[in-house]
N, C-alpha and C positions, 0 to 999 in steps of 0.2 A: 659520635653519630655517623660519621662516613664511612668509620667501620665496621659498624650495625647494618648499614647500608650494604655492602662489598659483601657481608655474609649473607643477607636475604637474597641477593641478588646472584651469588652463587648456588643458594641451596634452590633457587627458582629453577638455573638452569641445569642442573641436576634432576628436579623432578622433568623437568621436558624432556631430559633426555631419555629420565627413566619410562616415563609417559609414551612417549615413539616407540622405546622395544617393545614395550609392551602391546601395546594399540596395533604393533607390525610386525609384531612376534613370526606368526604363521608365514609370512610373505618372505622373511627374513631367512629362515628355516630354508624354505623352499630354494633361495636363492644360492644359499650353502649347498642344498643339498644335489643342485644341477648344476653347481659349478663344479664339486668335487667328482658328480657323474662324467661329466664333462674331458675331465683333465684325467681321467681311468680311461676311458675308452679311448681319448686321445692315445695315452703310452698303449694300447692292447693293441689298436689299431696299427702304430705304429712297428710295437714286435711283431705283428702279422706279418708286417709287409716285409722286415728284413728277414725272417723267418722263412717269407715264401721266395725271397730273391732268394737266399742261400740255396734252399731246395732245388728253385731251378737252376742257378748256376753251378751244383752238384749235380744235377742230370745232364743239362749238357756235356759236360768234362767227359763223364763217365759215359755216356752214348759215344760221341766221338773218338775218345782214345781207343775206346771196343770195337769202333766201326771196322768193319774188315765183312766181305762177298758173304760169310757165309752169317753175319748178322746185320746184315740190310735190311731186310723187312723189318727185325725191331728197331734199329735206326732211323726208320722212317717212321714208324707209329712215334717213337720218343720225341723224336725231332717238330713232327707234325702238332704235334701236343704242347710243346712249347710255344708256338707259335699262338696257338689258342689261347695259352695263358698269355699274351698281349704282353708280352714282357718289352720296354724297348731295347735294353739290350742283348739278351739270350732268342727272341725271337726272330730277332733279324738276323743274327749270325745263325740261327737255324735255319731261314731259309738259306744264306748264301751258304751253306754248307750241302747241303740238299743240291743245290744248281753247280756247285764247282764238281762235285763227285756225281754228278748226272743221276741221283739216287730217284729220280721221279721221270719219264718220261714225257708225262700228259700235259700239253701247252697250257692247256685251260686250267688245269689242278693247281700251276704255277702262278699263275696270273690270279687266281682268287687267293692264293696267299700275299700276295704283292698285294692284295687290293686290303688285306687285314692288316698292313702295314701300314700301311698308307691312308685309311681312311678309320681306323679302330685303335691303333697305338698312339699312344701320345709321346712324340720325337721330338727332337731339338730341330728347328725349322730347317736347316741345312741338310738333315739326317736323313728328312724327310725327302725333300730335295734328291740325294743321293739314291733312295731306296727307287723312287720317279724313272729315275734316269737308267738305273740299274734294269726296269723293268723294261724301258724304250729296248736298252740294250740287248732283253734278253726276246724280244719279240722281233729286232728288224730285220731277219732274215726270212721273215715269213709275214711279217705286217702290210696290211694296206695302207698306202697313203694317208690317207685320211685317221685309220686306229693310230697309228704312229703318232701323227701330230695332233692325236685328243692328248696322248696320253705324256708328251712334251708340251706343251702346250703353257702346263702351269710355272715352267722352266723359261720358257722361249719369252713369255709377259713380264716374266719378275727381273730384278737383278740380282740372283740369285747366282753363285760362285759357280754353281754347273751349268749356265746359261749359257755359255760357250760351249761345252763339252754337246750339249743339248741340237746348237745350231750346226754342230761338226758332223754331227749323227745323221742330220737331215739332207746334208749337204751329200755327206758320201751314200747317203742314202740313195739318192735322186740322180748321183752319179753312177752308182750301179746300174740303175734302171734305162743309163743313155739320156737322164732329159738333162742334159746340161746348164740349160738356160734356169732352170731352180734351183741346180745343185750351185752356177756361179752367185747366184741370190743369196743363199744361203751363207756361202762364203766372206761374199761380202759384206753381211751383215757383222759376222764376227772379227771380220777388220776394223769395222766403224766402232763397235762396240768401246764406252770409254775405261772400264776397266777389264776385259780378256782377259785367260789365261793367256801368258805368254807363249806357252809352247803351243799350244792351240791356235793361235793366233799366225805364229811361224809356218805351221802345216798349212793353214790355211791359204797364206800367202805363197806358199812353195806351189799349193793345188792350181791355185789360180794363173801362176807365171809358166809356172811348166806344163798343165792342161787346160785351161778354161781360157788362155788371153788371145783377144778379137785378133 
């Protein structure tokens, strides 16, 4: 009897089972059939992107190792172009490639590249940081007060590893200009600081004892 039982009771739930494919055939279908879409686009998407790094990281090579006066202009078109493609590692080293070889003149052409960097690449937070500061760097000989410290600014708030490097900037900034009483501010901000670069921190204190002490 019990094992009259155990069969009915298995062939019950076998028809249920059979019952649910059936009844959700179509639903089921569908669910295979956008999983397996799914997981194709995934790897397609995925060759795209090492595909398209490779490409750019073969144009940059081959732009810069060719660089040389009498192919600057295509160094600059290739270079500029990379940058577009948002790349974050090839495009950044495009532009500091461009600014170490002085391959662009125009302050403003540079600064909207910085700004593609900085506001359109997706960086490792530090990276970003760097590219910030590199930009301070490449404007304080000709920046106002005020553009300077927009554009340190997101450096000078964080505790961020160029934070220092950031207030150094400002300091000999202000000290060029004779206001001392900002530039000693400045200074002393990166003394107080609890983790400073060290060697930063040293300049710092050498500025203040040999120029800035009351």
């Amino acid at each position: 009897m019990e094992e009259d039982i155990s069969i009915i009771n298995s062939n019950t739930r076998q028809e249920k089972v059979r019952n649910f494919f059936i009844n959700n055939k179509i639903k089921i279908i569908s669910t295979i059939v956008i999983l397996v879409v799914f997981l194709v686009s995934a790897f397609i998407f995925d060759s795209y992107k090492t595909n398209k790094k490779k490409e750019i990281s073969n144009n940059f090579n081959l732009t810069t190792l060719a660089y040389s006066e009498k192919t600057k202009e295509k160094t600059i078109q290739n270079l500029v172009k990379i940058i577009n493609e948002q790349d974050p590692t090839y495009s950044t080293l495009s532009l500091y490639f461009i600014i170490d070889n002085k391959l662009i003149s125009n302050q403003s052409e540079i600064n909207s590249y910085f700004d593609i960097l900085i506001e359109n690449v997706t960086l490792d937070k530090e990276i970003k940081n760097l590219v910030i500061y590199k930009k301070a760097l490449f404007n304080a000989d000709k920046a106002q007060e005020s553009d300077l410290l927009n554009i340190l600014n997101p450096l000078i708030n964080s505790k961020s590893v160029w934070k220092s490097h950031a207030l150094y900037l400002m300091a000999e900034y202000f000290y060029s200009k004779d206001q001392k009483q900002k530039s000693k501010e400045f200074f002393n901000q990166i003394i107080t600081l609890e983790n400073p670069n060290i060697d930063i921190k040293t300049q710092a204190q050498k500025r203040l004892n040999r120029d800035l002490s009351d």
